[in-house]
C-alpha positions in Angstrom: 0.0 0.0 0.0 1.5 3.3 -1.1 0.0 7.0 -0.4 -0.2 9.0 -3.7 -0.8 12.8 -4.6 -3.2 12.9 -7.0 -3.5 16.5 -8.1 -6.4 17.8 -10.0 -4.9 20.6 -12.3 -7.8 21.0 -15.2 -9.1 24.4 -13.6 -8.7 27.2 -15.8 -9.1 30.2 -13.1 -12.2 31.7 -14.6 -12.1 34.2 -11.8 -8.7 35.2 -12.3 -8.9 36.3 -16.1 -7.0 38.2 -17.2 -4.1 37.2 -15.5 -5.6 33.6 -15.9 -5.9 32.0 -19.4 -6.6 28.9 -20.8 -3.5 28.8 -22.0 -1.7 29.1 -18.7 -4.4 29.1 -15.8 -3.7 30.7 -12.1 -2.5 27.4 -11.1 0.6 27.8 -13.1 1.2 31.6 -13.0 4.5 32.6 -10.5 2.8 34.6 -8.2 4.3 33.6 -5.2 7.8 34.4 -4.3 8.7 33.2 -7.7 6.8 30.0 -7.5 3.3 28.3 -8.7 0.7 26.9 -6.8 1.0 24.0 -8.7 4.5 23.8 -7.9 4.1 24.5 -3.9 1.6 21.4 -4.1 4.1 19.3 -5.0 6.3 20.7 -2.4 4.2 20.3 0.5 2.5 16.9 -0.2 5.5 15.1 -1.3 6.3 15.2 2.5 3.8 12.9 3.2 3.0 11.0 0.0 4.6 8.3 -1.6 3.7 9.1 -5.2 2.4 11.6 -7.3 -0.3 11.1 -9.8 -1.3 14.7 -12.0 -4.5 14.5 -13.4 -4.6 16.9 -16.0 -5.9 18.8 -19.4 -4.8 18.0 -23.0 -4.4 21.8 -22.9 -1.8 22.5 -20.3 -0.3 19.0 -19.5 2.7 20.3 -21.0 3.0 22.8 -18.2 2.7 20.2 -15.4 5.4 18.7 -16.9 7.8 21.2 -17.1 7.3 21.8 -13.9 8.2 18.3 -12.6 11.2 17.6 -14.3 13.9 16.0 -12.2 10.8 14.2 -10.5 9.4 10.7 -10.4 5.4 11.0 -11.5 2.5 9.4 -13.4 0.0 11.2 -15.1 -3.6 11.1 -16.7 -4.0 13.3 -19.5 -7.8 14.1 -20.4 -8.8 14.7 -23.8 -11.7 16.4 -22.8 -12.9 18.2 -19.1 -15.3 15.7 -17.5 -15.7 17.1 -13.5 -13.8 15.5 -11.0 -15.7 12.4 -10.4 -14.5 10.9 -13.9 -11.2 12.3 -12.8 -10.9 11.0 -9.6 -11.7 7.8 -10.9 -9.1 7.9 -13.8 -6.3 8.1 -10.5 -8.1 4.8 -8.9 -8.1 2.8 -11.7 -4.6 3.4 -12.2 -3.4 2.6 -8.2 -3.7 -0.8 -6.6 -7.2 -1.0 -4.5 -5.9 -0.6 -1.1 -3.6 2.4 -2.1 -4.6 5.5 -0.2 -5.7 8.6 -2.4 -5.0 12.1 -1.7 -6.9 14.3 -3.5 -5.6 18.1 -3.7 -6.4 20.6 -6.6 -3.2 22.1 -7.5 -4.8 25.8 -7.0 -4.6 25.9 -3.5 -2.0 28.0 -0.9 -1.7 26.0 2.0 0.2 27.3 5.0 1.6 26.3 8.3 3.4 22.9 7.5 2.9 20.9 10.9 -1.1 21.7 11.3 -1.4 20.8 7.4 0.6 17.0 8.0 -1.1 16.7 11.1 -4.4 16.9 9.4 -3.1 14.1 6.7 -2.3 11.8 8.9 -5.6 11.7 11.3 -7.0 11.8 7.1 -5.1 8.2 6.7 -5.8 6.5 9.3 -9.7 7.7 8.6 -9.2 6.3 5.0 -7.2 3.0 5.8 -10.5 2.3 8.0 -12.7 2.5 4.8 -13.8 5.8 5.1 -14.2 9.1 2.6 -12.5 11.4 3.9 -12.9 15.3 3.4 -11.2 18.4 4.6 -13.1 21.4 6.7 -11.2 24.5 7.5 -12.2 26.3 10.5 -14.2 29.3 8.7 -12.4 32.9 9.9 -15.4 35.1 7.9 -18.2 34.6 7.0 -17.1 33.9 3.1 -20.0 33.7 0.6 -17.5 32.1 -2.2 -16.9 28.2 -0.7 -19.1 25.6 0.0 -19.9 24.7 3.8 -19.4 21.5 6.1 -22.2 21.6 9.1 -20.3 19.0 11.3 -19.6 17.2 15.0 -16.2 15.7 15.6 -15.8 13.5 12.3 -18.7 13.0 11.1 -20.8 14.7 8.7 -24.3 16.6 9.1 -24.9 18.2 5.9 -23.0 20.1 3.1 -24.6 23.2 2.0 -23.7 25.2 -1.2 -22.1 28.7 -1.1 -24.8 30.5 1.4 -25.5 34.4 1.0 -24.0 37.0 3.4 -26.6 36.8 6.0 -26.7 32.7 5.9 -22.7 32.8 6.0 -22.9 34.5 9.4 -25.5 32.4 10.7 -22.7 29.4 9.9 -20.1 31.0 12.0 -22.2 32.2 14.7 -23.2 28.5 15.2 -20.0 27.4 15.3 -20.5 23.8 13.6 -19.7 25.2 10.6 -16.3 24.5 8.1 -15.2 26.0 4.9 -15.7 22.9 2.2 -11.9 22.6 0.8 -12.3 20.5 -2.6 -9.3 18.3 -0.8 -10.3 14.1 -0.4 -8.4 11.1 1.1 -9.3 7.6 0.7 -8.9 4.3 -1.4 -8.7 4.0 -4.8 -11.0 0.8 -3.8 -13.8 2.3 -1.4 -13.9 5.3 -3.8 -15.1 2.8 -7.0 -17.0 0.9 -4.9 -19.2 4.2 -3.8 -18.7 5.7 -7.2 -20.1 3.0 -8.9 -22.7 2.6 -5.9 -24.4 6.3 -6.9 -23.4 6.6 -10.0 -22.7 3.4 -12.2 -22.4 5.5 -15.2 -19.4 7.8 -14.8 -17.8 4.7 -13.4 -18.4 2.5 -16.5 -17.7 5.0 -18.7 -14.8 6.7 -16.9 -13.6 2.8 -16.8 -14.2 2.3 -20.4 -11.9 5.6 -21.7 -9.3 4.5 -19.1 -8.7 1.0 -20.4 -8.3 2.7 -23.5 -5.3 5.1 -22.6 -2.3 5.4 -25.0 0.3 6.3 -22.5 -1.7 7.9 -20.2 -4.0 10.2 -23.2 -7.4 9.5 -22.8 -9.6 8.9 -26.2 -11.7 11.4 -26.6 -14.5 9.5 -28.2 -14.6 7.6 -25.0 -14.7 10.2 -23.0 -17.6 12.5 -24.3 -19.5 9.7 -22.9 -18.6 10.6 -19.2 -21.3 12.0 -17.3 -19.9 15.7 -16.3 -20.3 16.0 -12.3 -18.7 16.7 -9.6 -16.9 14.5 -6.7 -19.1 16.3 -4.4 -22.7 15.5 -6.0 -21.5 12.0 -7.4 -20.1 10.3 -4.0 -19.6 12.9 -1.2 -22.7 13.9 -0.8 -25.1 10.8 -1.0 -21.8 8.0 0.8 -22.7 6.8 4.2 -19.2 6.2 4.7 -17.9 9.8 5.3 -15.9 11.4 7.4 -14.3 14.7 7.9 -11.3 16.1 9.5 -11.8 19.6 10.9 -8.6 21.6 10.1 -6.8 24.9 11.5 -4.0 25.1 8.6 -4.0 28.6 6.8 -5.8 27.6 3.2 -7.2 29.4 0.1 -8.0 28.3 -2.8 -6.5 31.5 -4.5 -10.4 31.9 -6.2 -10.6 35.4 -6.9 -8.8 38.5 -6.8 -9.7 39.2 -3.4 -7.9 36.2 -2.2 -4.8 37.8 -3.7 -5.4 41.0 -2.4 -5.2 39.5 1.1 -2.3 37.5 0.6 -0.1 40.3 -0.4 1.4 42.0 2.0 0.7 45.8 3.2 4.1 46.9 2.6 4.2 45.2 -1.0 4.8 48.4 -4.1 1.7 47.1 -5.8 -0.3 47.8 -2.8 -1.8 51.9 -2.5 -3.9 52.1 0.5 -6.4 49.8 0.3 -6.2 49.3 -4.0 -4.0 46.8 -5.5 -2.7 46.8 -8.9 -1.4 43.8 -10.7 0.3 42.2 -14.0 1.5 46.1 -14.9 5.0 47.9 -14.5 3.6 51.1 -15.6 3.1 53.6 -12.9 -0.3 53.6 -11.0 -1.8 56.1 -8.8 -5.2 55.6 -7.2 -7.2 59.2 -6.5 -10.3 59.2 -4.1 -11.5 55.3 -4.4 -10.8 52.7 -2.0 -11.1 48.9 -2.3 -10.4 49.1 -5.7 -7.9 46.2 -8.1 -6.6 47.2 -11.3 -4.9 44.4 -13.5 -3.4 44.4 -16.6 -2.0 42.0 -19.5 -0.9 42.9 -22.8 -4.7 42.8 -24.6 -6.6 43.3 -21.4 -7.7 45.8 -18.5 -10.2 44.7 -15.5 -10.8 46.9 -13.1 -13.0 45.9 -10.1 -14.5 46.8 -6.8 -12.6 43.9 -4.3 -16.3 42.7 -2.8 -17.3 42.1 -6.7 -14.2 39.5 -6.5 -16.4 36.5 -7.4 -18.0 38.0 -10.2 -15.1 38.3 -12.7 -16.5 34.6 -13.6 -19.3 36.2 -14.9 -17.5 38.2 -17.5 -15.2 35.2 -18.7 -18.0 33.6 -19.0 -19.8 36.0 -21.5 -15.9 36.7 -23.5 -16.2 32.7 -24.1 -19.5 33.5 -26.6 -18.5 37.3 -27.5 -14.8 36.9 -27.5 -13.1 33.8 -26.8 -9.9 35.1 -28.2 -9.5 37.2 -24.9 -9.0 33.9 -22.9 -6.8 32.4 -24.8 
């Protein structure tokens, strides 16, 4: 029995455009001290995992691998974007039944190292006991943009989708309440088993396409004929066998501008007050607005009001009709 990474890197950082492109999404931008979230995933989980497995795009595989060069690795290459259930189960059908799954996105900035492994292992020893393991983080605001755990000790009560502003504070008030963080630990086995439990589809088909990989690349024919859903509406949310760790490492999943704004620092140049300007070297002076982030690429300018952070979605979402030349 070996523990593997396997790390979901198929986003494309809708909410990040424009510094976030199909062509190199957020996860793979080097924003932080040089380095990619991608990168410090691979970091901070190979000190606690056996293996790494990178489930990824047809798109952007090539950056993963540059990335990893000089490192031992598998990886599942998807011809087409099929939601993290079908991807998920690409990982298990390629690890030995009893092999313990880690599941992290490769978006996410994780912070303080012995709370974060800590967390891991109380997930593994969950996982080798047959349980589906998910990851709550201790909320510190009432955040409208993740999902919610309602919990007590390990188990799990309910999840409940991104609440409003007034229904986020009603979560924190209560105090039962964890931030949903898209990370997963179990086995490759109990994970098929459930999977193709709730939803026999995704797992025949996601098991067809897989048998049919030429060195790891998916066929695409096959894989059109994946159902599209999510981890968390597939298994998660319908298993009686889960379980959740409530955790106090620092986490974000680096969603939205805002999340940015907070991780820079106050003293850092592209900070003025309380505006933020990023992706420019040109000088930029902000004159009698507050909360307010400018970025800018080469074709593109977004400027936004930080608390309409998770709505930048919304307009890469109408430039994929209008103008889908603008994400590339």
């Amino acid at each position: 029995m070996k523990i593997t990474n396997v790390i979901l890197s198929g986003g494309v950082g809708s909410r990040l455009w424009p510094l976030s492109r199909k062509s190199k999404p957020k996860q793979y931008l080097p924003l932080f001290d040089g380095k990619s979230l991608f990168e410090l995933t691979v970091e901070r989980n190979k000190q606690v995992c056996d293996h790494v497995l990178v489930v990824g795009g047809k798109d952007n595989f090539e950056l993963s691998r540059a990335l990893l060069v000089g490192l031992s690795y598998q990886e599942i290459i998807e011809a087409a974007p099929r939601n993290t259930a079908a991807a998920i189960a690409f990982a298990a059908f390629s690890c030995d039944l009893e092999d313990i799954l880690l599941i992290t996105p490769s978006d996410h900035l994780i912070e303080n190292a012995q709370a974060y492994e800590s967390a891991i292992l109380e997930a593994v020893r969950l996982a080798k006991e047959g349980f589906l393991v998910t990851f709550g983080l201790r909320p510190t605001k009432p955040e409208t943009g993740f999902g919610y755990i309602e919990y007590g000790g390990n188990k799990v009560l309910s999840f409940r989708e991104k609440p409003n502003k007034e229904t986020a504070e009603e979560f924190i008030k209560s105090g039962n309440f964890l931030w949903n963080s898209g990370m997963f630990c179990f086995s490759a086995g109990v994970y098929l088993e459930e999977l193709k439990k709730y939803e026999p589809k995704v797992y025949e088909t996601s098991k067809e396409a897989f048998i049919k990989n030429n060195e790891g690349f998916l066929p695409e024919e096959e894989s059109m004929k994946i159902p599209s859903i999510s981890v968390d509406y597939a298994v998660m949310e319908r298993s009686e066998k889960i379980r959740v760790v409530a955790s106090s490492f620092t986490w974000s999943d680096m969603g939205s501008f805002e999340a940015l704004y907070e991780y820079i620092s106050e003293d850092d140049p592209r900070k003025s007050g309380t505006n933020l300007m990023l992706g420019s070297d040109k000088k930029v002076e902000f004159l009698g607005v507050n909360d307010i982030i400018l970025v800018e690429t080469r074709d593109a300018i977004l400027v936004l009001d930080r608390k309409y952070a998770q709505d930048v979605k919304k307009i890469y979402e109408r430039l994929e009709k209008e103008e889908p030349n603008l994400l590339a």
